[in-house]
KOLBALUM-78312 format. One record per atom (N, C-alpha, C): residue number from 1; residue in one letter; atom name; x, y negated, z. Coordinates in pm, 1 decimal, decimal comma. Layout:
N
NUM; A; CA; X; Y; Z
...
This chain:
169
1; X; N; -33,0; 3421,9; 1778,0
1; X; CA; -55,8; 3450,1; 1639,6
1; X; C; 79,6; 3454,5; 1568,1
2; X; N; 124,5; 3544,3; 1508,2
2; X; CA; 229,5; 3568,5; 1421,8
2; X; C; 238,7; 3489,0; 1290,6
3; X; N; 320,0; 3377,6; 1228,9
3; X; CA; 300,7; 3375,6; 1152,5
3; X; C; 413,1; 3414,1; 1047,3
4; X; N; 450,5; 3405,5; 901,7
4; X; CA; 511,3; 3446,8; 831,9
4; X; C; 573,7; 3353,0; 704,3
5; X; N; 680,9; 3446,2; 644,3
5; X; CA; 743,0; 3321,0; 541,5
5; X; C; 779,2; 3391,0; 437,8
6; X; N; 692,2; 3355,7; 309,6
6; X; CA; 723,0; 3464,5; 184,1
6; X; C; 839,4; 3392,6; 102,2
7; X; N; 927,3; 3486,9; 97,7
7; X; CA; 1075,1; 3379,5; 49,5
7; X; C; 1116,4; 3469,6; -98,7
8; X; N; 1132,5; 3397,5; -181,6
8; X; CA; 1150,2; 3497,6; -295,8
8; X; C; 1268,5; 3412,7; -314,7
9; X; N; 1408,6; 3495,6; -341,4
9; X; CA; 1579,6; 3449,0; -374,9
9; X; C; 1590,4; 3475,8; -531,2
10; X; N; 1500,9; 3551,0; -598,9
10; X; CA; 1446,3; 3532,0; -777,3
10; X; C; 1439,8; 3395,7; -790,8
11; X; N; 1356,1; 3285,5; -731,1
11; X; CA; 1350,0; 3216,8; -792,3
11; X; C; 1483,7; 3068,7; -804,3
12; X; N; 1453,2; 2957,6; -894,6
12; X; CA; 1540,8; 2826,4; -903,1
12; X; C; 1520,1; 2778,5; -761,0
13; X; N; 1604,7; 2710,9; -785,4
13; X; CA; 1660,7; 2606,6; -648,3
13; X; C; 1547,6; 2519,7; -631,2
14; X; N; 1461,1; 2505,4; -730,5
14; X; CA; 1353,3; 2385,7; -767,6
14; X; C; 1220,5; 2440,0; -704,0
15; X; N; 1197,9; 2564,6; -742,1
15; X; CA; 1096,4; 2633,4; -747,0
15; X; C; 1124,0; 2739,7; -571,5
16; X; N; 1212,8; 2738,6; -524,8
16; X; CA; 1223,8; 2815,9; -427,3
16; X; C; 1212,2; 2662,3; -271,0
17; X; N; 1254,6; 2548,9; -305,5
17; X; CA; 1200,8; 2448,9; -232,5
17; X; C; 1042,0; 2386,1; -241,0
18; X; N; 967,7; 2433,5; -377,3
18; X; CA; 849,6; 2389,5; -407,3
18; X; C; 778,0; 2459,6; -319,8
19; X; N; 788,2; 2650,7; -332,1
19; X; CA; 720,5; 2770,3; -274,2
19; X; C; 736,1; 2681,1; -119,5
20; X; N; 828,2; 2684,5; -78,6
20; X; CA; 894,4; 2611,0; 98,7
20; X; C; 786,5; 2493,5; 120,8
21; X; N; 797,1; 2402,4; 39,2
21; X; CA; 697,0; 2348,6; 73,8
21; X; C; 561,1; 2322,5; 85,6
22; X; N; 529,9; 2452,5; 11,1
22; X; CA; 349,0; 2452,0; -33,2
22; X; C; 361,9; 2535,3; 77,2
23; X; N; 441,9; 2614,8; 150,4
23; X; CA; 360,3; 2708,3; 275,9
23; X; C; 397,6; 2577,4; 411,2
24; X; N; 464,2; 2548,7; 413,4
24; X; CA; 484,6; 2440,4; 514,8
24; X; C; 363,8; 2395,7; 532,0
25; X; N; 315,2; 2292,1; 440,2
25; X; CA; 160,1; 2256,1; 428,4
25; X; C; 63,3; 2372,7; 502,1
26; X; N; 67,7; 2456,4; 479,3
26; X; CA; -30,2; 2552,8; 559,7
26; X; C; 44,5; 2576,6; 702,4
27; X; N; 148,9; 2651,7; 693,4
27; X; CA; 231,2; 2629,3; 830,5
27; X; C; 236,2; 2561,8; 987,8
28; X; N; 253,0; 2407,3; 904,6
28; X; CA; 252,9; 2304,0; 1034,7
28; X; C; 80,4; 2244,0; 1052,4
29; X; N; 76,2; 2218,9; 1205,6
29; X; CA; -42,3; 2215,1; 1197,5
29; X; C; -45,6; 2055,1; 1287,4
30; X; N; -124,4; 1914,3; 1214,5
30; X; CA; -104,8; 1781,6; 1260,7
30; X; C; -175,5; 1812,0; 1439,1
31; X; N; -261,4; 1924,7; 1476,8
31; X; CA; -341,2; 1913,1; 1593,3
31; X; C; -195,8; 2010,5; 1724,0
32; X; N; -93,3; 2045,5; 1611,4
32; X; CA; 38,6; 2093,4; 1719,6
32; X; C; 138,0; 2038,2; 1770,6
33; X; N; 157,2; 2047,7; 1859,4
33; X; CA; 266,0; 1948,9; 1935,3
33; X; C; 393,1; 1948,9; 1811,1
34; X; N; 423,1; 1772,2; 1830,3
34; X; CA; 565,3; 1759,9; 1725,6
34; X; C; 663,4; 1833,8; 1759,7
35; X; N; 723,4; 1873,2; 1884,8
35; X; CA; 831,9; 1964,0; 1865,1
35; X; C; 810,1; 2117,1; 1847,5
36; X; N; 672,1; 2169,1; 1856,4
36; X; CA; 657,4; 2297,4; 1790,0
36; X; C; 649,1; 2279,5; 1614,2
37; X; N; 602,3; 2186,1; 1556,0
37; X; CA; 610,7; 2194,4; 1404,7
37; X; C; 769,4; 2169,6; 1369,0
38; X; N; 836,1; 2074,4; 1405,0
38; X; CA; 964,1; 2053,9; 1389,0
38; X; C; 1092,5; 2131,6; 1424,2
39; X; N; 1016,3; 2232,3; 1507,7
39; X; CA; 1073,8; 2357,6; 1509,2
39; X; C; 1014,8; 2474,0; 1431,7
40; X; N; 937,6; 2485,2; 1395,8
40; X; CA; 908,2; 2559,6; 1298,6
40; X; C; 952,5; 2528,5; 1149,0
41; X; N; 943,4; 2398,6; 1152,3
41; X; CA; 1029,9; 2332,7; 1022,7
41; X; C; 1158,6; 2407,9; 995,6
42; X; N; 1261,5; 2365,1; 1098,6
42; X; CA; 1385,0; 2380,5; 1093,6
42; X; C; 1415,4; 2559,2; 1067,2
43; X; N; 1327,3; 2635,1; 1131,0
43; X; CA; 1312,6; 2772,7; 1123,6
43; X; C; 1324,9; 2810,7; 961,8
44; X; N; 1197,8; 2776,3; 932,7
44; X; CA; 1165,8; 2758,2; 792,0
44; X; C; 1252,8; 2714,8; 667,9
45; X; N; 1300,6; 2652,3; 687,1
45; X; CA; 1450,0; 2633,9; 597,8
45; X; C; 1552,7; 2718,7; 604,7
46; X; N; 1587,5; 2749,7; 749,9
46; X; CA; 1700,2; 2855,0; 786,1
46; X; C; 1647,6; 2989,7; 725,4
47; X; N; 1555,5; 3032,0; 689,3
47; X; CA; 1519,0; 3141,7; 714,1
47; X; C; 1501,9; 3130,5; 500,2
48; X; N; 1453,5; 3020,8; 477,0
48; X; CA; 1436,8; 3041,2; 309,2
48; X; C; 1571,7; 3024,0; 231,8
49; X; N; 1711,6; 2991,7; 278,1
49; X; CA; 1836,0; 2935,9; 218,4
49; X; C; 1898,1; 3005,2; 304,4
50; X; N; 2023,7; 3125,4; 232,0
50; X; CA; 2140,9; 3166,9; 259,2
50; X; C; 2232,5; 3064,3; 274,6
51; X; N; 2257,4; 2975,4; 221,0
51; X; CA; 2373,9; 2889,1; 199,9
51; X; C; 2366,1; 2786,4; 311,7
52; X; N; 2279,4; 2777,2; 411,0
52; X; CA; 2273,4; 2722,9; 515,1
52; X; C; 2341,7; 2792,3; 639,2
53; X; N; 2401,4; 2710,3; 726,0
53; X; CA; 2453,4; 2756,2; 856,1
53; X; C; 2375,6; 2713,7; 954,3
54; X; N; 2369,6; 2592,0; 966,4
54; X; CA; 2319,6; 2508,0; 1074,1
54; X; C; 2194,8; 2410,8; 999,4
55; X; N; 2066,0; 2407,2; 1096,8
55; X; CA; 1979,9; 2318,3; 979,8
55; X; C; 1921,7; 2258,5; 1137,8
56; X; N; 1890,2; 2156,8; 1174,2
56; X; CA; 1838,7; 2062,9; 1291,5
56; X; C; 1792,7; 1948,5; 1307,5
57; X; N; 1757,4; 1886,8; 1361,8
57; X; CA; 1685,3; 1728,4; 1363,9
57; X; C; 1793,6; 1706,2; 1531,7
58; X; N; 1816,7; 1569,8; 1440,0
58; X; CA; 1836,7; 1463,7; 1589,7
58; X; C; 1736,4; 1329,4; 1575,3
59; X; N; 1677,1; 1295,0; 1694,3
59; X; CA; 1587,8; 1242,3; 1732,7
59; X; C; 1677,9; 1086,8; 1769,4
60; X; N; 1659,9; 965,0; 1736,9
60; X; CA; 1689,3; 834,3; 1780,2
60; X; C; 1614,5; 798,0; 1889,3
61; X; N; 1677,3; 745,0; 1982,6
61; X; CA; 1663,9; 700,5; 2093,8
61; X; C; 1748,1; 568,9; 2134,0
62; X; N; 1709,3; 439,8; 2121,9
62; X; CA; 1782,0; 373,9; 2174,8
62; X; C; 1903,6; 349,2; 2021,7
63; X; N; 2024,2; 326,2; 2096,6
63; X; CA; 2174,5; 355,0; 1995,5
63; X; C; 2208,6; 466,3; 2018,8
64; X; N; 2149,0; 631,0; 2024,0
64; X; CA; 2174,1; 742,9; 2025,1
64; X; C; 2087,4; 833,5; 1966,1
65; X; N; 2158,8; 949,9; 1871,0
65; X; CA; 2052,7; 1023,6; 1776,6
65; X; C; 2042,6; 1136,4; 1921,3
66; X; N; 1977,5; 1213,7; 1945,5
66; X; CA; 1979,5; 1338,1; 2054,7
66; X; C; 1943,6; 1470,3; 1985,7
67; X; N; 2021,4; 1538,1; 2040,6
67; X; CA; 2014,4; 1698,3; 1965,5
67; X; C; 1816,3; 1753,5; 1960,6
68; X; N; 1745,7; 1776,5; 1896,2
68; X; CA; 1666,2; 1861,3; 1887,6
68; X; C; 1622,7; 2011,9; 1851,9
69; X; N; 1513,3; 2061,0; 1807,6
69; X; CA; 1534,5; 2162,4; 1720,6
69; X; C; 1619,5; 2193,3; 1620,2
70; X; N; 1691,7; 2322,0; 1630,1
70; X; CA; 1742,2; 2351,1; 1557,7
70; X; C; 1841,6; 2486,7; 1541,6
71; X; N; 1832,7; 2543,1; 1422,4
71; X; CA; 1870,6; 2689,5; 1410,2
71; X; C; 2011,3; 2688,8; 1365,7
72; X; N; 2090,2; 2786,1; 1436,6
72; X; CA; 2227,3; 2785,6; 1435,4
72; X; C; 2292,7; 2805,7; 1517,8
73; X; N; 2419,3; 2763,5; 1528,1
73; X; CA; 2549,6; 2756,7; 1678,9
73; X; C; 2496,7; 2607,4; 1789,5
74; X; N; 2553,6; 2624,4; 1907,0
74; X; CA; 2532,2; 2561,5; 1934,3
74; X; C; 2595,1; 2378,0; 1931,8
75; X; N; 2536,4; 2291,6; 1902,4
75; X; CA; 2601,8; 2182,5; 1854,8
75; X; C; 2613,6; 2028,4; 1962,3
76; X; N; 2657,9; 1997,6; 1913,0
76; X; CA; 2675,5; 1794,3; 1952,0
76; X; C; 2538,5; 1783,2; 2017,0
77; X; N; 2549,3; 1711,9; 2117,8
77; X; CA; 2406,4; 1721,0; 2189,5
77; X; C; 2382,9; 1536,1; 2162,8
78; X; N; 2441,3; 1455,6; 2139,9
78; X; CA; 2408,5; 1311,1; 2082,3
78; X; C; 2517,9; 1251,2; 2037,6
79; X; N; 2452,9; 1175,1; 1939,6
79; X; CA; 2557,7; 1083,8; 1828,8
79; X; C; 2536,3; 956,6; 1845,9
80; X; N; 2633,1; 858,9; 1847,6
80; X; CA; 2628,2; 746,1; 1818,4
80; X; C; 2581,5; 649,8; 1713,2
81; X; N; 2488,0; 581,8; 1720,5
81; X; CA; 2449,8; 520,9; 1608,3
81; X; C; 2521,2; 460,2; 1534,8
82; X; N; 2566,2; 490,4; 1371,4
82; X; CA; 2632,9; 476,6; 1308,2
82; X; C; 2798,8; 541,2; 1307,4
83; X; N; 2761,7; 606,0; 1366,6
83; X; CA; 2892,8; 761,1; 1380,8
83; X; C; 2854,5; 904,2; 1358,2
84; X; N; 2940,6; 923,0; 1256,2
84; X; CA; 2918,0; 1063,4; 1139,7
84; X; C; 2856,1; 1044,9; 1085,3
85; X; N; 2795,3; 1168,7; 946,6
85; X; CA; 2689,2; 1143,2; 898,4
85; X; C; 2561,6; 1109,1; 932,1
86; X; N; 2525,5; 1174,2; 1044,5
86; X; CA; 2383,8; 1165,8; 1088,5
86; X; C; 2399,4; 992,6; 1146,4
87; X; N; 2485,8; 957,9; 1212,6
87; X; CA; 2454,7; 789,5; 1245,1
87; X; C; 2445,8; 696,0; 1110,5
88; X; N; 2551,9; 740,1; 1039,4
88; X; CA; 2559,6; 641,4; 920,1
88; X; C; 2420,5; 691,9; 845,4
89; X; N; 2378,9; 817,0; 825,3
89; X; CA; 2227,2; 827,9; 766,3
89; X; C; 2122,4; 696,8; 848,3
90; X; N; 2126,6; 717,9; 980,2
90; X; CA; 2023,7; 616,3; 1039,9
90; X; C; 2102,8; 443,8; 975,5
91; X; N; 2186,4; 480,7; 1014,3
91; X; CA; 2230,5; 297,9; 997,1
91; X; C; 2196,3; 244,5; 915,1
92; X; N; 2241,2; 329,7; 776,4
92; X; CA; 2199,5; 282,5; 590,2
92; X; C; 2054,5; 323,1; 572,4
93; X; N; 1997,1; 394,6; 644,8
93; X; CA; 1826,7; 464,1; 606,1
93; X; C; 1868,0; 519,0; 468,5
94; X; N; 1930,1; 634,7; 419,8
94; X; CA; 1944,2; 686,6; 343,8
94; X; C; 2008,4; 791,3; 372,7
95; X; N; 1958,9; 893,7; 283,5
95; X; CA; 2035,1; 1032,8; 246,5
95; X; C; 2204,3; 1030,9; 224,6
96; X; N; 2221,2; 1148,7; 262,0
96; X; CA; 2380,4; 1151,1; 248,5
96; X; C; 2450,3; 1301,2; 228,7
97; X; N; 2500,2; 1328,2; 132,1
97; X; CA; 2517,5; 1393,2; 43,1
97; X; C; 2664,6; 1430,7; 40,4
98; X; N; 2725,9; 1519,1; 144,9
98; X; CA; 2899,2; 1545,6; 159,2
98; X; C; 2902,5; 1700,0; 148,7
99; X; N; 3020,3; 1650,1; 47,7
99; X; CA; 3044,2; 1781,2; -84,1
99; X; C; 3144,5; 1862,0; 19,1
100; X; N; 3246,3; 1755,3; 106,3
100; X; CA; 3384,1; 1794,4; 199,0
100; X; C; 3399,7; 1759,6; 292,7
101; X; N; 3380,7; 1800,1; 416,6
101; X; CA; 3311,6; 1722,9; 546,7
101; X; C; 3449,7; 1677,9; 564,5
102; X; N; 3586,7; 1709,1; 529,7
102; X; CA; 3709,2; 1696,3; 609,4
102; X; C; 3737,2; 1554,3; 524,9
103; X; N; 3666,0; 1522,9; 425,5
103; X; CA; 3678,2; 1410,4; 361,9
103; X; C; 3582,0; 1257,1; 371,0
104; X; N; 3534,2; 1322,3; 474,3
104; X; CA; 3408,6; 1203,8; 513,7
104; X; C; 3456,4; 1126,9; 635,3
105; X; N; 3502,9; 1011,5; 595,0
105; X; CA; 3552,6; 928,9; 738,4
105; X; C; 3504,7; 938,3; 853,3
106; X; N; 3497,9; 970,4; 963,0
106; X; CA; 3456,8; 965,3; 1061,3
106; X; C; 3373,2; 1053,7; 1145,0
107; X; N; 3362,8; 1194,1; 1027,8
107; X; CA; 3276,7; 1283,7; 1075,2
107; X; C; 3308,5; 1363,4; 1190,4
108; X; N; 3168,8; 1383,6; 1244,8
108; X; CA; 3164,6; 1473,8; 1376,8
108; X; C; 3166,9; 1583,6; 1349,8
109; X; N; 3289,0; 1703,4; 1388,7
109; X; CA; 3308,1; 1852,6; 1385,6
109; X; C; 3240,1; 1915,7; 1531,7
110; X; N; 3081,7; 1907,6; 1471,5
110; X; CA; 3012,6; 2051,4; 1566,0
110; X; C; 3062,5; 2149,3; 1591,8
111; X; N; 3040,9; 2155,3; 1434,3
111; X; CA; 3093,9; 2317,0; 1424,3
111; X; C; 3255,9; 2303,6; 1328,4
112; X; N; 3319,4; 2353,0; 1350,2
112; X; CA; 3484,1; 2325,3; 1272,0
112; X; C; 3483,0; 2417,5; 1147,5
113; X; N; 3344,3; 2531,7; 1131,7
113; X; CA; 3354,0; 2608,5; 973,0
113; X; C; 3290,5; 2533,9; 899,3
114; X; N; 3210,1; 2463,1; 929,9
114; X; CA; 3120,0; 2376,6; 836,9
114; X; C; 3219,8; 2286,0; 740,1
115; X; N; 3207,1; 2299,9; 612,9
115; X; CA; 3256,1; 2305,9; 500,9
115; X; C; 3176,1; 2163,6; 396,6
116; X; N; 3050,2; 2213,4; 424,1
116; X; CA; 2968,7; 2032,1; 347,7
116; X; C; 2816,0; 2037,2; 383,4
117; X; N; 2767,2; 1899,0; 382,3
117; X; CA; 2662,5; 1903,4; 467,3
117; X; C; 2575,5; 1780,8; 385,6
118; X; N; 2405,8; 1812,7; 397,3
118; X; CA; 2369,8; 1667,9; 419,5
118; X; C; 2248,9; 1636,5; 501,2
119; X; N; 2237,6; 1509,5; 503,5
119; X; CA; 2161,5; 1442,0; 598,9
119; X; C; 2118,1; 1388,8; 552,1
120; X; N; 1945,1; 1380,2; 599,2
120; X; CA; 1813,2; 1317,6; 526,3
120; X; C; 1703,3; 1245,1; 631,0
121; X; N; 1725,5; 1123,4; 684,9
121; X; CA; 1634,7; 1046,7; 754,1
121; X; C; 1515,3; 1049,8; 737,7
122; X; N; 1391,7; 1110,7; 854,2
122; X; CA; 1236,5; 1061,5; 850,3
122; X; C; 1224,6; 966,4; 925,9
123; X; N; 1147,0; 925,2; 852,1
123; X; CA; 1096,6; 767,0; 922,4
123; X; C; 926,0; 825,8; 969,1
124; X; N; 909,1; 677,9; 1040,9
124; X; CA; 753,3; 675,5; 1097,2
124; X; C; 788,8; 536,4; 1127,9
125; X; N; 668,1; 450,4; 1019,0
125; X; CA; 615,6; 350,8; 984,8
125; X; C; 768,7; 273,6; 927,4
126; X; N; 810,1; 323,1; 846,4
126; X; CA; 906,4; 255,9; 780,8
126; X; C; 1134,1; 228,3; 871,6
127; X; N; 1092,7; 271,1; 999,5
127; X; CA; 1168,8; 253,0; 1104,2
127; X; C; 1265,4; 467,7; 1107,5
128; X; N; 1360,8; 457,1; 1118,2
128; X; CA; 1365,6; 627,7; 1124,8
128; X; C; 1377,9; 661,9; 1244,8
129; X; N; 1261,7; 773,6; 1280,5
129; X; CA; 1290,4; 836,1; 1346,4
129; X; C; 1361,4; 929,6; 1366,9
130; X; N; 1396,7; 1047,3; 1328,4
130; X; CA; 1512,9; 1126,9; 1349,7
130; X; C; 1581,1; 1149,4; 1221,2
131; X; N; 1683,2; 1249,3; 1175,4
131; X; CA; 1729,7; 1256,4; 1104,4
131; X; C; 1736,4; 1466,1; 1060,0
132; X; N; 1728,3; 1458,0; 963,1
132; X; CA; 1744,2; 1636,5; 942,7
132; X; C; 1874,1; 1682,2; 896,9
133; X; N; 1982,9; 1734,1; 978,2
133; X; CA; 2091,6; 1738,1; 927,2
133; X; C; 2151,5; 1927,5; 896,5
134; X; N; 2220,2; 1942,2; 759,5
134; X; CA; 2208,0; 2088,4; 720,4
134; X; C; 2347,8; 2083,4; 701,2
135; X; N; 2406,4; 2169,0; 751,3
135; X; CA; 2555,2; 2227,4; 718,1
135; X; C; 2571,5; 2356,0; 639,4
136; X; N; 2719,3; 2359,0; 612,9
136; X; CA; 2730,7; 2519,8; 516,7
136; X; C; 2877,6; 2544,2; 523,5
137; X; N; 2856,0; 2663,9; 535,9
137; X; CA; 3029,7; 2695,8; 568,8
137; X; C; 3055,5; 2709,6; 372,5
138; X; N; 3017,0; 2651,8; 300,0
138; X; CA; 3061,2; 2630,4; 161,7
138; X; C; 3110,2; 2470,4; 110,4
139; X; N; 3207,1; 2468,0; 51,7
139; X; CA; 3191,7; 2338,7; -23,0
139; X; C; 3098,0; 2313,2; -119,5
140; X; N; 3041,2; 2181,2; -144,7
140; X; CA; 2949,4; 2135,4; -248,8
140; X; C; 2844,9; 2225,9; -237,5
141; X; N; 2780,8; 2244,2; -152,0
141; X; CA; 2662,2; 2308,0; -135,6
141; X; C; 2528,9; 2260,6; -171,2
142; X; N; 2598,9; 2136,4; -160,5
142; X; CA; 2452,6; 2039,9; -143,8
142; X; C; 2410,5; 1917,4; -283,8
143; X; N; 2316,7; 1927,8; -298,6
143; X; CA; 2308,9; 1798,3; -474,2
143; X; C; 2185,7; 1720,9; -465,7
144; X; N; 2176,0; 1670,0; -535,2
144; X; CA; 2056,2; 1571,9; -527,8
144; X; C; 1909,7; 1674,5; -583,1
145; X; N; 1929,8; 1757,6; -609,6
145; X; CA; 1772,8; 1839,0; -628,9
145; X; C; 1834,6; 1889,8; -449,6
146; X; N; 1858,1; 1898,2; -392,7
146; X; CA; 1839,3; 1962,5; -261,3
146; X; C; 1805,3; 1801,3; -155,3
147; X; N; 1873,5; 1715,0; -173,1
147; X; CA; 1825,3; 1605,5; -177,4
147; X; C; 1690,4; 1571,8; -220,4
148; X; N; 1669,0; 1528,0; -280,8
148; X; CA; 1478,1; 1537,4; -346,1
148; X; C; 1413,1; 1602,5; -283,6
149; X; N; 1427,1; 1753,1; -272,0
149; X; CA; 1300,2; 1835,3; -190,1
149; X; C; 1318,2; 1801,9; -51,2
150; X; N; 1416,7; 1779,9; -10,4
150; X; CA; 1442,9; 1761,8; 126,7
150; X; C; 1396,3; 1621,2; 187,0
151; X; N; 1402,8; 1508,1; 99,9
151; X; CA; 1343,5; 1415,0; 117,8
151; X; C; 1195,1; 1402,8; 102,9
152; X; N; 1106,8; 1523,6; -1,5
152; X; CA; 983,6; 1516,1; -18,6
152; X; C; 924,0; 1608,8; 99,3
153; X; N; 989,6; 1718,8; 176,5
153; X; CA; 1000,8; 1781,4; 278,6
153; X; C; 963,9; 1669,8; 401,7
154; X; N; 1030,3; 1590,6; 432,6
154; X; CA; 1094,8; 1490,7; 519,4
154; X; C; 967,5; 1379,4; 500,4
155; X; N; 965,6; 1338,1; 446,8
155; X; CA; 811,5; 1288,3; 415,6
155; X; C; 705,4; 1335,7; 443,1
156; X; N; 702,2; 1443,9; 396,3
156; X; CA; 581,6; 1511,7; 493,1
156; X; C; 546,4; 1502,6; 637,6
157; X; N; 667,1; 1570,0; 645,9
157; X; CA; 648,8; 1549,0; 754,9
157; X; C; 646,3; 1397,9; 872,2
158; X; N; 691,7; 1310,8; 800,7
158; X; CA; 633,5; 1191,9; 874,7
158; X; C; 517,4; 1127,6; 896,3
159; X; N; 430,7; 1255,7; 784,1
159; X; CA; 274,7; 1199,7; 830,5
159; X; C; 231,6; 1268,2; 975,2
160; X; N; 331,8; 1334,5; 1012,5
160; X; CA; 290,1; 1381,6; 1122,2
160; X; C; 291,2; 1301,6; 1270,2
161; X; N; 444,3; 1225,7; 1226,0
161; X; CA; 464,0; 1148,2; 1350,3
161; X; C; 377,5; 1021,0; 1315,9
162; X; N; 281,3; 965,5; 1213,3
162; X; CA; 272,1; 862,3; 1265,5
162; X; C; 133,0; 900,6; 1296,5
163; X; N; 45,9; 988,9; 1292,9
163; X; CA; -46,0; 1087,9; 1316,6
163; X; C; -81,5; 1065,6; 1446,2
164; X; N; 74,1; 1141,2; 1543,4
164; X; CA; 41,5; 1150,4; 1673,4
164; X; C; 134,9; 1069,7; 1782,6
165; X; N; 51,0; 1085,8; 1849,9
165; X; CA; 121,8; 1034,9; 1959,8
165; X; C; 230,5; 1040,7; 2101,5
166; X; N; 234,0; 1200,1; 2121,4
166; X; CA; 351,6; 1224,4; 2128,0
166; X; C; 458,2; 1221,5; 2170,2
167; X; N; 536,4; 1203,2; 2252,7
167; X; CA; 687,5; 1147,7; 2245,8
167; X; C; 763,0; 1240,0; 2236,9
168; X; N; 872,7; 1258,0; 2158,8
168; X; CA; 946,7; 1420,3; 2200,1
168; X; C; 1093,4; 1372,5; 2300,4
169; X; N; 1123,7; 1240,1; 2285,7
169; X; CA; 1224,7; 1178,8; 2370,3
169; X; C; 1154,4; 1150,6; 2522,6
């Protein structure tokens, strides 16, 4: 079955993550395997935002995030917990929001054009499970309304993992 993604670049930053997420809701389906929705996720973003390069989930395992789905170049296949953004996202359980990747202590260069990025932890049952991490070959790409949807995005989707059962590790 084919499915599809009505993307309108008319609209706000507000209203073009709202549209994203009201088809998501129809989109992902709780009776489909987690790494087909979470790849369709990641699709789904790449495909509604120019200003994206790289958009992916790494999965926690242990003290290691592991590469998952995700649209782009090819990248870092696991991170250390609490190294780069995506570790320090798991470590603090919070969003993270870098305007200048060359200015972020400790960051991991996937990709060396990537310019600013952020990272937004889902949890399942309060614990995170992976992390959604978005790059841009732009500076300051990224703000707290991209933050917000991405976290109300990210939420969603954790009703999925605690839903099923699963393992994608």
């Amino acid at each position: 079955m084919a499915e599809s993604l009505f993307v309108d670049k008319s609209l706000t930053l507000d209203e073009q993550y709202e549209n994203l997420l009201k088809q998501l809701k129809s989109l992902l389906v709780k009776e489909d395997n987690l790494l087909s929705n979470f790849s369709n996720f990641v699709a789904a973003i790449k495909q509604t935002f120019t200003k994206i390069s790289w958009v992916g989930f790494y999965f926690l395992d242990g003290d290691h995030l592991y590469l998952g789905p995700f649209q782009g170049k090819i990248s870092c296949t696991n991170i250390a917990l609490g190294k780069g953004v995506c570790g320090k996202s798991v470590k603090d359980k919070k969003t993270i929001i870098v305007p200048d990747v060359s200015k972020f202590e400790g960051h991991i260069a996937c990709d060396s054009d990537t310019k600013s990025e952020i990272v937004v932890p889902v949890f399942k049952e309060k614990e995170v499970f992976a992390v959604l991490d978005i790059d841009s070959l732009e500076y300051n790409s990224f703000d707290e309304t991209d933050a917000k949807h991405l976290g109300n995005m990210c939420n969603f989707l954790s009703t999925f993992i605690s839903n099923n059962t699963t393992k994608i590790l």
